[in-house]
C-alpha positions as CSV (number, residue, x, y, z in Angstrom):
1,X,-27.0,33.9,-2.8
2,X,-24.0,32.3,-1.0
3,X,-24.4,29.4,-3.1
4,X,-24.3,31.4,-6.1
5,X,-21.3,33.4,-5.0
6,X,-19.2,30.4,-4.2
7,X,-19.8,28.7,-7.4
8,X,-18.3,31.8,-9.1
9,X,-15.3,31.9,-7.0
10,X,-13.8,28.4,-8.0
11,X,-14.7,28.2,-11.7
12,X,-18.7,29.0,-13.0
13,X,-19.7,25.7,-11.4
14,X,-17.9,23.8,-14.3
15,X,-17.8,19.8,-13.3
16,X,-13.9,18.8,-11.3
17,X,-11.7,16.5,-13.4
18,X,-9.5,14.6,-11.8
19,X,-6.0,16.0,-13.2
20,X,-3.7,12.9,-11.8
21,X,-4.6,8.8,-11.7
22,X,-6.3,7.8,-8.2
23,X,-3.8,6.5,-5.7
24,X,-3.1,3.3,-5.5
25,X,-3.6,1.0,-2.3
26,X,-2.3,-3.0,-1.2
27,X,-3.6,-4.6,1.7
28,X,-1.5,-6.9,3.0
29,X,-2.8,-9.5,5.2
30,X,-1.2,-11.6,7.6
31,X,-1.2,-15.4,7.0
32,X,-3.1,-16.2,9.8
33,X,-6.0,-14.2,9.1
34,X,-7.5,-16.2,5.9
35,X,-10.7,-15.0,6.5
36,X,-10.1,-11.7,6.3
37,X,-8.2,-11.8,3.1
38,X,-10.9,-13.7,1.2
39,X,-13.6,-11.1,2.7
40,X,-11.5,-8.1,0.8
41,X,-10.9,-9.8,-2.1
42,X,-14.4,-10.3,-2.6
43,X,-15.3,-6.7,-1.6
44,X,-12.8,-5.2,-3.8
45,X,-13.4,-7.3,-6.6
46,X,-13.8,-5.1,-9.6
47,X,-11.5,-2.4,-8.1
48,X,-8.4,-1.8,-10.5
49,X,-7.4,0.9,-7.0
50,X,-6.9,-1.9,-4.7
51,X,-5.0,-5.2,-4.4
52,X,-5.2,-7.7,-1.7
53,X,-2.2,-9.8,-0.9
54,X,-1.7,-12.4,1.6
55,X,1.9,-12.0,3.5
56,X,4.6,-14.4,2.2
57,X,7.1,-13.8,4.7
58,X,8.4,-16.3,6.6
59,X,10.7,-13.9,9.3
60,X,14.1,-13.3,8.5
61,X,15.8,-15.9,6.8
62,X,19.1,-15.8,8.4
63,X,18.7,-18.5,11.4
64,X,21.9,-18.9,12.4
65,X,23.3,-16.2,15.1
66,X,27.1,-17.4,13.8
67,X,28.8,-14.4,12.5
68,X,29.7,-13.9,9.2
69,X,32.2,-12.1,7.6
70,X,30.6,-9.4,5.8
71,X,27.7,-8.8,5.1
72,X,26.5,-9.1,2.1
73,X,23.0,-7.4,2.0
74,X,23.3,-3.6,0.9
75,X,20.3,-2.7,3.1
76,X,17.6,-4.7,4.6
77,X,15.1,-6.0,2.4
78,X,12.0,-4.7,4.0
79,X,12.0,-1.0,3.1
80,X,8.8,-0.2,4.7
81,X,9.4,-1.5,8.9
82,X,5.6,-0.1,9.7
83,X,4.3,-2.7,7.7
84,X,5.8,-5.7,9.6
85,X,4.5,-3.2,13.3
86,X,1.1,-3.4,11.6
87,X,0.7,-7.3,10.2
88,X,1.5,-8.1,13.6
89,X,-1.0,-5.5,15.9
90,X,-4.2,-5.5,13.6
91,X,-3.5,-8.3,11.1
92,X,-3.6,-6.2,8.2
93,X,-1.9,-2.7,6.5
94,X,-2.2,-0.8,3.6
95,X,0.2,0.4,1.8
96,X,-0.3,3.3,-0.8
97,X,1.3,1.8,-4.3
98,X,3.6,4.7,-6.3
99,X,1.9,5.7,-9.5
100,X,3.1,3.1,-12.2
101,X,3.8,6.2,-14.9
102,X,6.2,8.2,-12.4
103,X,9.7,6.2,-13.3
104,X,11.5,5.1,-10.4
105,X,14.4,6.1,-8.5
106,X,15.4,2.5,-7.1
107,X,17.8,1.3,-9.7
């Protein structure tokens, strides 16, 4: 009876669709964690959803602590600061990818 009753409140039982593309995910993993990164690859093999990326950062690529006289950088280059907390606690993040159909605002 409940069963029944439910099924007629959210649309006759009629199968979902999904009305927007599945999210989008990139694991980043650090460089010193090889192992992992050739475990996910191989897991999500197949999976158009997921990428895996080893980190290609090298730290920040200014060395010298001379001042200069402007700067010359309109913002810092790495927009997303968790990642860099998470790389360094577990090893790993994941970052959820914008859908490629939704233009975006970055010019």
């Amino acid at each position: 009876m409940f069963a029944n009753a439910a099924r007629d409140e959210i649309g006759g039982g009629a199968p979902t669709t999904l009305t927007s593309p599945p999210d989008r995910f990139l694991f980043i993993v650090s460089r010193g964690n090889t192992k992992l990164a050739t475990y996910l690859q191989g897991h999500f093999a197949g999976d158009t959803t997921v990428q895996v990326v080893v980190d290609r950062r090298h730290g920040e690529r200014r060395q010298q602590a001379t001042a200069v006289a402007s700067e010359r950088r309109r913002a810092d280059r790495r927009s997303r600061p968790h990642v860099d907390k998470e790389l360094r606690l577990t090893s790993f993040a994941i970052v959820t990818l914008p859908d490629p159909a939704v233009p975006s605002s970055r010019p």
